[in-house]
KOLTIVO-627059 format. One record per residue (C-alpha): x, y, z; residue in three letters; residue number from 1. Coordinates in Angstrom, 3 decimals, always signed. Example, Ala and Ser with C-alpha at 12.3 -4.5 7.8 and 13.67 -1.06 7.14 Angstrom:
% residues 2
+----------+----------+----------+---------+-----+
|        x |        y |        z | residuo | num |
+----------+----------+----------+---------+-----+
|  +12.300 |   -4.500 |   +7.800 |     Ala |   1 |
|  +13.670 |   -1.060 |   +7.140 |     Ser |   2 |
+----------+----------+----------+---------+-----+
//
This chain:
% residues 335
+----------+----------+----------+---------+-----+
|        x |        y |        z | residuo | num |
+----------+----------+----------+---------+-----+
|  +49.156 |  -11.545 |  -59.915 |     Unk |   1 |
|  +49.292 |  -10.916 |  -63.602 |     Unk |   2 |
|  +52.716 |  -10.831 |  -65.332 |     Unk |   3 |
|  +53.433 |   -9.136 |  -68.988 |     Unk |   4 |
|  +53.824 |  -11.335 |  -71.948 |     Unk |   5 |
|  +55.007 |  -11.366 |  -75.562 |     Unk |   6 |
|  +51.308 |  -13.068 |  -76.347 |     Unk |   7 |
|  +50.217 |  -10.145 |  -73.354 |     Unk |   8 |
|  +51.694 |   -7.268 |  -75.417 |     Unk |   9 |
|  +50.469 |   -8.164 |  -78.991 |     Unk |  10 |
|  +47.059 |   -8.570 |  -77.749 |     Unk |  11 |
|  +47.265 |   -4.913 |  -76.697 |     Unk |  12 |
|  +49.024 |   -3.762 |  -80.021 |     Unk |  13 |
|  +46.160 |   -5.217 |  -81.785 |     Unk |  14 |
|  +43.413 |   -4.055 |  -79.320 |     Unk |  15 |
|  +44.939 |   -0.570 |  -79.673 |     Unk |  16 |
|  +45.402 |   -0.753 |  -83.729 |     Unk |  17 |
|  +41.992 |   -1.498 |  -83.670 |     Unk |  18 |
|  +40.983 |   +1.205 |  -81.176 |     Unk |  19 |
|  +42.239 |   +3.369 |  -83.565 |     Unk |  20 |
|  +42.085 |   +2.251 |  -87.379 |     Unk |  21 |
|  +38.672 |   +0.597 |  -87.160 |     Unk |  22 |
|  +34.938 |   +0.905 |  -86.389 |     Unk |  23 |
|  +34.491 |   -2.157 |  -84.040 |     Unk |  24 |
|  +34.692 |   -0.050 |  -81.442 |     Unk |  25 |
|  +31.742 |   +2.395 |  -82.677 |     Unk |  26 |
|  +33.965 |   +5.528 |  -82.317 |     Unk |  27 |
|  +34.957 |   +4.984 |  -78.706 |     Unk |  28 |
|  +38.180 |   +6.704 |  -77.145 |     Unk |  29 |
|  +41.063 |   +5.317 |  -75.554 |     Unk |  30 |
|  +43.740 |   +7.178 |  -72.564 |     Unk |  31 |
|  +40.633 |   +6.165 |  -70.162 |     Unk |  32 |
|  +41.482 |   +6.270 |  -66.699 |     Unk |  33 |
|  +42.482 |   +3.112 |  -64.629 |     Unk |  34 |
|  +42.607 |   +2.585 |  -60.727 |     Unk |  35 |
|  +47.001 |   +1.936 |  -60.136 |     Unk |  36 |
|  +45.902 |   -0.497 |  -57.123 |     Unk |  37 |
|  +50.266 |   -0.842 |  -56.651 |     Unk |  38 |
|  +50.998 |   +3.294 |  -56.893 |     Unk |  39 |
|  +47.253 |   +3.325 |  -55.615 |     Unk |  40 |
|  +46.751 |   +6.409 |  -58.078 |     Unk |  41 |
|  +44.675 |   +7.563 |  -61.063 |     Unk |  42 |
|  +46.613 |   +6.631 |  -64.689 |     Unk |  43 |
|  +45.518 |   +6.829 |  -68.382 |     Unk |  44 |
|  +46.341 |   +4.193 |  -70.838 |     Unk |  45 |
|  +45.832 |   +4.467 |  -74.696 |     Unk |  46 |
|  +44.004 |   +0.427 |  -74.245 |     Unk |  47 |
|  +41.414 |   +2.191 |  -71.852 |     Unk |  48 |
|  +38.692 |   +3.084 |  -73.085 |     Unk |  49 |
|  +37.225 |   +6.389 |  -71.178 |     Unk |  50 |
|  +33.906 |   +5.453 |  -68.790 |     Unk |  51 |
|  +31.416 |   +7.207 |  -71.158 |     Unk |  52 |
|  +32.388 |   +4.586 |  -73.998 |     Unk |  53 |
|  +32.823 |   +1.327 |  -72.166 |     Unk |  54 |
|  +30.184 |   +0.023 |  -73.153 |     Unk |  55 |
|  +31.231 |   -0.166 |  -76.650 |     Unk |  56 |
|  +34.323 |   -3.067 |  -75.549 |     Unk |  57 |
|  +31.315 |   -5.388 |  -75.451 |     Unk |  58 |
|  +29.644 |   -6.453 |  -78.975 |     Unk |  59 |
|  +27.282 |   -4.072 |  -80.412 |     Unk |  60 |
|  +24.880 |   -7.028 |  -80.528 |     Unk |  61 |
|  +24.745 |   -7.628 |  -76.962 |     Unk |  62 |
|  +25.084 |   -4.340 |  -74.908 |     Unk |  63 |
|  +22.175 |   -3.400 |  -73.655 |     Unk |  64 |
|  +21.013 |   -6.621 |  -72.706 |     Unk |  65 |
|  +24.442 |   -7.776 |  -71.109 |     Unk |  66 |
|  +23.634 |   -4.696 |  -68.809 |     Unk |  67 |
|  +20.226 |   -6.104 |  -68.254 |     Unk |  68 |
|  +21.271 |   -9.389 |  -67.001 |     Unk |  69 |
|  +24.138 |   -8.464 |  -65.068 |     Unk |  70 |
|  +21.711 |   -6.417 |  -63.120 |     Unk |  71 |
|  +18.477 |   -8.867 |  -62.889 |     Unk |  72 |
|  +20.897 |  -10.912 |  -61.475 |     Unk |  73 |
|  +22.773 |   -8.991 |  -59.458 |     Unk |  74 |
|  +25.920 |   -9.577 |  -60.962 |     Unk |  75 |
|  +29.279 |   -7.730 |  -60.169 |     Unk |  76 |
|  +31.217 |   -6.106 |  -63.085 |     Unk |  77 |
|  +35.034 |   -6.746 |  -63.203 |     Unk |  78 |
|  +36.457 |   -3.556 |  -61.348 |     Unk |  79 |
|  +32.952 |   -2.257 |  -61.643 |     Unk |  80 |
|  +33.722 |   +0.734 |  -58.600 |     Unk |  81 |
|  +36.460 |   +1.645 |  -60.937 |     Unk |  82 |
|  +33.922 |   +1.537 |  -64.102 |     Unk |  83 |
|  +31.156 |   +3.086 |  -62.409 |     Unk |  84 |
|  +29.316 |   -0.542 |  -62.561 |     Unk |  85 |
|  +29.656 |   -0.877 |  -66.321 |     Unk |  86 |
|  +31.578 |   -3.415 |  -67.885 |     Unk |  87 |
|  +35.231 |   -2.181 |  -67.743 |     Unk |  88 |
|  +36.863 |   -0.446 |  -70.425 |     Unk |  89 |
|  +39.803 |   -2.060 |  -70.548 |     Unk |  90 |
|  +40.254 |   -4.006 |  -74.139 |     Unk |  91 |
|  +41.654 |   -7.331 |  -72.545 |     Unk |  92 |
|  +39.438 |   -7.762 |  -70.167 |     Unk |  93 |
|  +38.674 |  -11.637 |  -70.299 |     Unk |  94 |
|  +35.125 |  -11.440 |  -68.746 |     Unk |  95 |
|  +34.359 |   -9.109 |  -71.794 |     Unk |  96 |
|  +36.287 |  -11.714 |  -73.972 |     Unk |  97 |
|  +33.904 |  -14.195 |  -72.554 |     Unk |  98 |
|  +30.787 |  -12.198 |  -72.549 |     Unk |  99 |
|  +31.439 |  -11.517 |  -76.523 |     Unk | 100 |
|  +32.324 |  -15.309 |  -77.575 |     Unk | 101 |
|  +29.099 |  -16.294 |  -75.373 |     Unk | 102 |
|  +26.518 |  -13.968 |  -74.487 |     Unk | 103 |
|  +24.997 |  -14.081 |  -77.833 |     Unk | 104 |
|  +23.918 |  -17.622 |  -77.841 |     Unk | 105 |
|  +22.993 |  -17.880 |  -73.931 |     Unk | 106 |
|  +19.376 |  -18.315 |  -74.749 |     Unk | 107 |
|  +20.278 |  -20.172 |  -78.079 |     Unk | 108 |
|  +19.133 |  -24.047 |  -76.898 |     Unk | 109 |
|  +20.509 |  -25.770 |  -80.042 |     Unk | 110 |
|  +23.627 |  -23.245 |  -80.680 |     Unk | 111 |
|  +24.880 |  -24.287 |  -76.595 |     Unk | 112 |
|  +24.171 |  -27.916 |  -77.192 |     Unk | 113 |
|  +26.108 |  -27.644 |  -80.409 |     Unk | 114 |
|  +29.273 |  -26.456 |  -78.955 |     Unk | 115 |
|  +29.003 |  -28.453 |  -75.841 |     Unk | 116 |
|  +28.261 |  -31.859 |  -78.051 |     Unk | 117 |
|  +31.376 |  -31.242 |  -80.446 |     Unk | 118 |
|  +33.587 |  -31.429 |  -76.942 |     Unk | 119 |
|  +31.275 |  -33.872 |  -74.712 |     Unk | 120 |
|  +29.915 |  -36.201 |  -77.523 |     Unk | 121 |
|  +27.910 |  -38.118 |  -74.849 |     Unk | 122 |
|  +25.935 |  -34.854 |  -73.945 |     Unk | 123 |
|  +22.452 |  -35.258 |  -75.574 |     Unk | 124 |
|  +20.269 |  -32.239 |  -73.939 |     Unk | 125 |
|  +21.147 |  -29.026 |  -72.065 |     Unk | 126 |
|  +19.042 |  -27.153 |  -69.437 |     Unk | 127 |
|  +18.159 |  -24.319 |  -68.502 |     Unk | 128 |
|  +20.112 |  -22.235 |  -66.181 |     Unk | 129 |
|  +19.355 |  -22.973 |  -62.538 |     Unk | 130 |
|  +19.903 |  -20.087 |  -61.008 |     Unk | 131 |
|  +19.153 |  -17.043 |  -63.374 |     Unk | 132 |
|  +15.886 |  -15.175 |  -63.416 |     Unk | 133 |
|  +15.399 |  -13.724 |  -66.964 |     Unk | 134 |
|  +12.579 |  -11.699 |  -67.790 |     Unk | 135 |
|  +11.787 |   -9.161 |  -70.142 |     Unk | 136 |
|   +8.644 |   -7.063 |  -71.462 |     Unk | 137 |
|   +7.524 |   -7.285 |  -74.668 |     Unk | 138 |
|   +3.832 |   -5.861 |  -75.729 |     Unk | 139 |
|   +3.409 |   -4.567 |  -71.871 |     Unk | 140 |
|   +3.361 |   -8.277 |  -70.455 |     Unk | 141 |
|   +6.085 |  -10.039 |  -68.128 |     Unk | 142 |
|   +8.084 |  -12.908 |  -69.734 |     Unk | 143 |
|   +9.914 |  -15.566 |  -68.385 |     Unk | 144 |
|  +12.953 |  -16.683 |  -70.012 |     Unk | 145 |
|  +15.693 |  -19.829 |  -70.095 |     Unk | 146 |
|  +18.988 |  -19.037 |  -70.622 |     Unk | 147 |
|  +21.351 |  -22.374 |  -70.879 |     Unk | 148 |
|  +24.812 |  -20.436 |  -70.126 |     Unk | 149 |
|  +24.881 |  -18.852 |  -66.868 |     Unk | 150 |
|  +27.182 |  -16.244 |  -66.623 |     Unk | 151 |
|  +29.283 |  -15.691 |  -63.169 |     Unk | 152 |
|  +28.118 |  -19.212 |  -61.400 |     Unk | 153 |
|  +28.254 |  -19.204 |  -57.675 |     Unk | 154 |
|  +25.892 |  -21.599 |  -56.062 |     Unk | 155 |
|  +25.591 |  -21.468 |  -52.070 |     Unk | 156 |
|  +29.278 |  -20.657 |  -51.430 |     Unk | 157 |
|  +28.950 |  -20.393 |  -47.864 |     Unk | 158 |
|  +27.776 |  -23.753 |  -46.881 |     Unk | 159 |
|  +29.684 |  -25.432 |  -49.665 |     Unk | 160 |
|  +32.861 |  -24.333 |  -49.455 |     Unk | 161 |
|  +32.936 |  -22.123 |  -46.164 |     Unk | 162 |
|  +33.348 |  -18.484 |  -47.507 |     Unk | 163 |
|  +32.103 |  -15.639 |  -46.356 |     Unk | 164 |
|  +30.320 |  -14.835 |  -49.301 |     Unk | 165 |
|  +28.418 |  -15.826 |  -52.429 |     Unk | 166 |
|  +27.663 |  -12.793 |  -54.714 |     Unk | 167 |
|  +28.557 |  -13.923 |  -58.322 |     Unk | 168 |
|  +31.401 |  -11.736 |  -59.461 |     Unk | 169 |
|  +33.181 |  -10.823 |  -56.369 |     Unk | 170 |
|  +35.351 |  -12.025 |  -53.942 |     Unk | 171 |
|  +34.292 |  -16.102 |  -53.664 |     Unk | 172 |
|  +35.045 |  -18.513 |  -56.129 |     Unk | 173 |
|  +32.814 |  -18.913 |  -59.138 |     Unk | 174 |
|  +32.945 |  -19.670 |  -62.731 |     Unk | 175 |
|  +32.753 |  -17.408 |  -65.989 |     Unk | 176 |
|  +30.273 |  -19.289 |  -67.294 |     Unk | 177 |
|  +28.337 |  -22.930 |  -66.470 |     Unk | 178 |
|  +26.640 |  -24.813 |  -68.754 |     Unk | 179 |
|  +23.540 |  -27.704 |  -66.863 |     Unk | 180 |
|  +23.539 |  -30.799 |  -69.103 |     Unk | 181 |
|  +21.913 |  -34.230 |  -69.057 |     Unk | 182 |
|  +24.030 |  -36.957 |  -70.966 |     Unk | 183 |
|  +22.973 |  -40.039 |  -72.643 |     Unk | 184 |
|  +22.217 |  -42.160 |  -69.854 |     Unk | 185 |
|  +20.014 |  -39.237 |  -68.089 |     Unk | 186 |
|  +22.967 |  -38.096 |  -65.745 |     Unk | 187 |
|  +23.277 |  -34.474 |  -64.784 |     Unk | 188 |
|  +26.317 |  -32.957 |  -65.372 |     Unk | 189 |
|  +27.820 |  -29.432 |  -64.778 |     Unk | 190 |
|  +30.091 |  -28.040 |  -67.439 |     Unk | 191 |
|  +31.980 |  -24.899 |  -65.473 |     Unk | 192 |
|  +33.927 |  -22.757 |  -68.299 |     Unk | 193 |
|  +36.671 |  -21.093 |  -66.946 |     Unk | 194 |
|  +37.846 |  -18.150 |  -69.308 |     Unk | 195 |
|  +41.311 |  -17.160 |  -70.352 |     Unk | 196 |
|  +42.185 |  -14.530 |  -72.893 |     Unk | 197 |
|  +45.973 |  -12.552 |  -71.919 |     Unk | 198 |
|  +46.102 |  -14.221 |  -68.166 |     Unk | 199 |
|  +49.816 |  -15.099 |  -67.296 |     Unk | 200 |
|  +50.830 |  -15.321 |  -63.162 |     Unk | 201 |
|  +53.764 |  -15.035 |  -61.047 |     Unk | 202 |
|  +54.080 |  -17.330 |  -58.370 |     Unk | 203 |
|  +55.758 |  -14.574 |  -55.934 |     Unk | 204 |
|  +55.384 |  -14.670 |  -51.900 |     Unk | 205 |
|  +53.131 |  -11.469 |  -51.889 |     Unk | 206 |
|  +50.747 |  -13.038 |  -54.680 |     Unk | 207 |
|  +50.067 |  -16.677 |  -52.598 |     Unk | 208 |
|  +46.702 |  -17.018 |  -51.542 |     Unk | 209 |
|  +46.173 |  -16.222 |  -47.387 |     Unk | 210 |
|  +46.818 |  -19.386 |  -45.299 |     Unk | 211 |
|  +43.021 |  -18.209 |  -43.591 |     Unk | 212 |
|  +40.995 |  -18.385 |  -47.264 |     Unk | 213 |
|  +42.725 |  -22.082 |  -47.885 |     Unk | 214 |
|  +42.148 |  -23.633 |  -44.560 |     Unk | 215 |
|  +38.578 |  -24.248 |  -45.858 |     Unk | 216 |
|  +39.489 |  -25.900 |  -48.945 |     Unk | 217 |
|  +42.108 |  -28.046 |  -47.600 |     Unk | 218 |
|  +39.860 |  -30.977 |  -46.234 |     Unk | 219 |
|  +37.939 |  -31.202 |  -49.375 |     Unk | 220 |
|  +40.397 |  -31.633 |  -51.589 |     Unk | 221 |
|  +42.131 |  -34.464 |  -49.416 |     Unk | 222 |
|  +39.089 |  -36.499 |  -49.776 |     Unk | 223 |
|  +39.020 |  -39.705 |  -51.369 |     Unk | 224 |
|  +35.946 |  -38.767 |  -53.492 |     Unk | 225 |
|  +37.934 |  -35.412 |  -54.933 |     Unk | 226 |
|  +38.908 |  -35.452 |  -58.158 |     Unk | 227 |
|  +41.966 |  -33.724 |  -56.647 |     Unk | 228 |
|  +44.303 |  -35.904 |  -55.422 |     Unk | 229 |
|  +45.335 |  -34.276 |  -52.512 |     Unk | 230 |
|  +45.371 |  -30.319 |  -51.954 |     Unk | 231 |
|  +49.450 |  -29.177 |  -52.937 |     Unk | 232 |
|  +51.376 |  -25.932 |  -52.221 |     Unk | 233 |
|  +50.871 |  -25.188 |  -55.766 |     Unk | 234 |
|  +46.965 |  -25.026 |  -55.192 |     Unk | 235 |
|  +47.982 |  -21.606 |  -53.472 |     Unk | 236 |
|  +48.726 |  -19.568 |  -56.529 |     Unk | 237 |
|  +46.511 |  -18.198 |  -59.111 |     Unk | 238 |
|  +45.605 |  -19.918 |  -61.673 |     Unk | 239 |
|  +45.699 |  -22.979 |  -60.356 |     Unk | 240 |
|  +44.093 |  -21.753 |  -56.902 |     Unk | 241 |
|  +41.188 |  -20.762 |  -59.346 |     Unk | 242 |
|  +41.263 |  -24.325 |  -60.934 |     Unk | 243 |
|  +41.173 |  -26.683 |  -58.020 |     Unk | 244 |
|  +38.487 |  -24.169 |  -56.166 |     Unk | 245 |
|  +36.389 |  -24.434 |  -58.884 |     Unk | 246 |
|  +36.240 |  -28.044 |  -58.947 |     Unk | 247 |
|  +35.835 |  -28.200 |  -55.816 |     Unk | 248 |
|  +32.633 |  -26.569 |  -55.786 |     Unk | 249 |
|  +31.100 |  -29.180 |  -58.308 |     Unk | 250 |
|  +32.452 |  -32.080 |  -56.277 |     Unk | 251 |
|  +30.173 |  -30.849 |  -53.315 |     Unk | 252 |
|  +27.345 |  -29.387 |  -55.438 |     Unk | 253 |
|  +27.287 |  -33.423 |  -56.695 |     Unk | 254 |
|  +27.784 |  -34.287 |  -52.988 |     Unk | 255 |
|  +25.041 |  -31.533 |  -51.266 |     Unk | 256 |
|  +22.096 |  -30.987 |  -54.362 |     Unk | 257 |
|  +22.005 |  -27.548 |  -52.526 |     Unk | 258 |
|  +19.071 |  -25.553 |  -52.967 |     Unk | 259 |
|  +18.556 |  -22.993 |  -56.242 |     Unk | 260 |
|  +16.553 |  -20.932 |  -57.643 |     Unk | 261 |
|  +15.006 |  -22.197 |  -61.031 |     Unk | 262 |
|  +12.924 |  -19.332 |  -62.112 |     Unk | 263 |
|  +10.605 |  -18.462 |  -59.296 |     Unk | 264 |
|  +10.481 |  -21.844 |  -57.452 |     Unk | 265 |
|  +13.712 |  -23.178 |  -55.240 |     Unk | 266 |
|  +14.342 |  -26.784 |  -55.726 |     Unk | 267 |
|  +17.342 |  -28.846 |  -55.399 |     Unk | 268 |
|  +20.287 |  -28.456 |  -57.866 |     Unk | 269 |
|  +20.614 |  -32.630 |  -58.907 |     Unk | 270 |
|  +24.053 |  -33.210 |  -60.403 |     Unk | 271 |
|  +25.749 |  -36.500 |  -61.001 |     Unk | 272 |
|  +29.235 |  -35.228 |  -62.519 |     Unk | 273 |
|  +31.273 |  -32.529 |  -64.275 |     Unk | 274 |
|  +33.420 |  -31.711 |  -66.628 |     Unk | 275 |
|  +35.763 |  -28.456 |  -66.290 |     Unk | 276 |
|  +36.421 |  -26.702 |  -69.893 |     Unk | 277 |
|  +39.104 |  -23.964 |  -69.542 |     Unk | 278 |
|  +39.062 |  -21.714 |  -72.408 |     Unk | 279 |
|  +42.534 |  -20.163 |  -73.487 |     Unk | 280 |
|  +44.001 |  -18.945 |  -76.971 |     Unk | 281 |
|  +46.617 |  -21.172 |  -78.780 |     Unk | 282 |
|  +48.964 |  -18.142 |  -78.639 |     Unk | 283 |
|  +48.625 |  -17.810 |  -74.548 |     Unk | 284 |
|  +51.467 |  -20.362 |  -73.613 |     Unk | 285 |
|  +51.536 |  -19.093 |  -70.386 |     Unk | 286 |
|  +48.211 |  -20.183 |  -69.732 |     Unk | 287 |
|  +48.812 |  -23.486 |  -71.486 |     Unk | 288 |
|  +52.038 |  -24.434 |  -69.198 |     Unk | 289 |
|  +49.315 |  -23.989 |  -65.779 |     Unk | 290 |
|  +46.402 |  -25.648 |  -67.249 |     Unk | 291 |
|  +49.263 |  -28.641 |  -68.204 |     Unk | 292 |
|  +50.359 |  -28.319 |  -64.547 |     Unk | 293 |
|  +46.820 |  -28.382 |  -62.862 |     Unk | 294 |
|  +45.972 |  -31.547 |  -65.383 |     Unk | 295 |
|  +48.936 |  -33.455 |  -63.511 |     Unk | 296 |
|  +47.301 |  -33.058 |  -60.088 |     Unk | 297 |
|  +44.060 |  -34.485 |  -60.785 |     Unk | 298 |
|  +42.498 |  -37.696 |  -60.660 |     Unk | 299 |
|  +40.571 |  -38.459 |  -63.448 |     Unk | 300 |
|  +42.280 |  -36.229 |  -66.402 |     Unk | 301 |
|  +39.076 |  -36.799 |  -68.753 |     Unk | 302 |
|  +37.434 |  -34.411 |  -66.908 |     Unk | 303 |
|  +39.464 |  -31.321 |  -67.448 |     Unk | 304 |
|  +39.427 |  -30.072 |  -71.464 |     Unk | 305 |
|  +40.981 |  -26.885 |  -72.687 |     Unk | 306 |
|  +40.138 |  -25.310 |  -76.449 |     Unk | 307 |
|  +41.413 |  -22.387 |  -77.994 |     Unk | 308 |
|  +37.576 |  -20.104 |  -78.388 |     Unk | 309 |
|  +38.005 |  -19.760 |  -81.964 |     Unk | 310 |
|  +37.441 |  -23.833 |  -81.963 |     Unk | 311 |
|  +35.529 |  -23.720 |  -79.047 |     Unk | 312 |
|  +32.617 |  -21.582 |  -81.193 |     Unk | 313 |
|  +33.387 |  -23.548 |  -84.884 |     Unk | 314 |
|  +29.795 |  -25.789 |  -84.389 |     Unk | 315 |
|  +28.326 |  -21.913 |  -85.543 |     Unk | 316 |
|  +30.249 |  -21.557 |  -88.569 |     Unk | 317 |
|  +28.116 |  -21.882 |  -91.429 |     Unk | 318 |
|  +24.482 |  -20.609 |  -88.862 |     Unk | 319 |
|  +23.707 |  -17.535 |  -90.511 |     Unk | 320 |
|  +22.575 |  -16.128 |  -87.253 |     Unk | 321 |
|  +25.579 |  -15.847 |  -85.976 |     Unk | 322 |
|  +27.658 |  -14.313 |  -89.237 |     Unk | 323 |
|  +27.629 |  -11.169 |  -87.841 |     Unk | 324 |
|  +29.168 |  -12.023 |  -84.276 |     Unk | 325 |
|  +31.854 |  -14.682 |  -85.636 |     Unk | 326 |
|  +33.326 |  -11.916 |  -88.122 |     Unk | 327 |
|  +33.764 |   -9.635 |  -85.128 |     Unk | 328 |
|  +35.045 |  -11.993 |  -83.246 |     Unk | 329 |
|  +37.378 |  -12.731 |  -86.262 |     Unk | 330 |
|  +38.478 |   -9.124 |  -86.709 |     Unk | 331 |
|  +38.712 |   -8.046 |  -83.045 |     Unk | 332 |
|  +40.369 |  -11.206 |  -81.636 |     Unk | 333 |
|  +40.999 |  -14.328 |  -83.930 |     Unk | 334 |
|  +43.056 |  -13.164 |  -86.859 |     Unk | 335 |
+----------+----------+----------+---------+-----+
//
């Protein structure tokens, strides 16, 4: 469970300011309604936008193909029963956050290598994604098409980590966006990026995870080959819950090579290591005091790295292609 913040309430001062006073929005309008899942009722709020313009709280630049992927993928929107399965309209959402830092580049080769290099110097190639299927029609003919982030990552949840299920986006543990890499001695390695923008959590009795959901976990995590050194109480609270899941699902996608689907054929997903790269702003201290605590619990620290996305995305300052989307991301989120 979320809990309001200084960093939390500027965000939405700013959000709203610029719902208002500018045109990144494209004319949208806030006091859009938003499921109450605590008074379980119907509420406006000025930092909703209304469903006909949600749309516009992703970057004019990727909108229409965001929507494409999502669906050629089957991909669940955040609250998307609420949003009538459009990206929600609420301005600090973090999976829009992360869809408008990264969504741009996805099929960029050299522009994901150059981010991922500045943090993982020994990183020398990146894939493409193993489990999307991309294609689009241009001139009446079918083509095929790599992306190198994949958006939502879930990879064979059920036999992997024991839950029920595996759709990417909803209830099983996956990752905003994953990143296949090969490093300089021809190693595979998954690069999971977990996504923060205004996240802050209570650690509360009603908000623990259910003692059912971390029975399955429990084993993993105590084995000697987990970068976790043992699974803790604190492993039942979000984010940290989030954290050690997610590494947990590279450990045994190293361990099982389960089966995926690259393009149209279904061969084994090899990886040889990871590295987890949490995303958060500077200004989120929240955030920053949880990824500090979930650092202390694991094994071999050099695995876990956390960047502000402002830094995260400086390899494309300068790239001309990208002007356009790093001034919005300036305007709406950096300064």
């Amino acid at each position: 469970m979320k809990k309001q913040t200084l960093f939390q309430k500027s965000q939405t001062d700013k959000q709203w300011s610029l719902l208002q006073h500018s045109a990144i929005f494209d004319n949208a309008k806030g006091d859009g309604l938003w499921w109450n899942k605590k008074e379980k009722k119907w509420e406006t709020y000025p930092w909703i936008l209304q469903h006909q313009d949600s749309l516009c709280n992703l970057y004019n630049g990727i909108r229409e193909n965001a929507l494409v992927y999502f669906e050629q993928n089957d991909i669940v929107w955040w609250r998307q029963n609420e949003d009538r399965y459009f990206p929600t309209g609420h301005l600090l959402s973090s999976q829009n956050h992360c869809l408008n830092h990264l969504f741009s580049i996805h099929r960029d080769k050299n522009a994901v290598l150059a981010i991922i290099k500045a943090l993982c110097p020994r990183v020398k190639d990146v894939l493409p994604s193993p489990i999307d299927n991309n294609v689009e029609i241009k001139e009446g003919k079918v083509h095929r098409f790599n992306s190198y982030i994949t958006f939502e990552f879930t990879c064979d949840n059920h036999n992997l980590l024991n839950e029920s299920g595996e759709k990417r986006g909803e209830k099983c543990t996956s990752v905003d966006a994953l990143v296949y890499a090969v490093d300089n001695d021809d190693k595979k390695v998954l690069i999971p990026i977990e996504w923060k923008y205004t996240e802050a959590y209570e650690k509360t009795k009603d908000n623990r995870a259910f003692p059912n959901s971390v029975k399955r976990y429990v084993n993993l995590a105590n084995m000697e080959s987990s970068n976790l050194e043992q699974w803790i109480l604190d492993y039942e609270w979000d984010p940290l819950y989030e954290f050690a899941r997610q590494e947990l699902l590279m450990e045994q996608i190293i361990a099982k090579h389960p089966l995926c689907r690259f393009g149209y054929k279904k061969k084994a997903l090899e990886a040889d290591d990871f590295v987890h790269i949490i995303v958060r702003p500077n200004d989120n201290v929240e955030i920053k005091k949880d990824i500090t605590a979930f650092r202390k619990t694991i094994v071999d620290k050099s695995k876990l790295i956390e960047i502000d996305p402002q830094e995260f995305l400086s390899p494309l300052k300068g790239d001309e292609k990208y002007a356009k989307l790093l001034k919005y991301l300036e305007d709406r989120y950096w300064k």
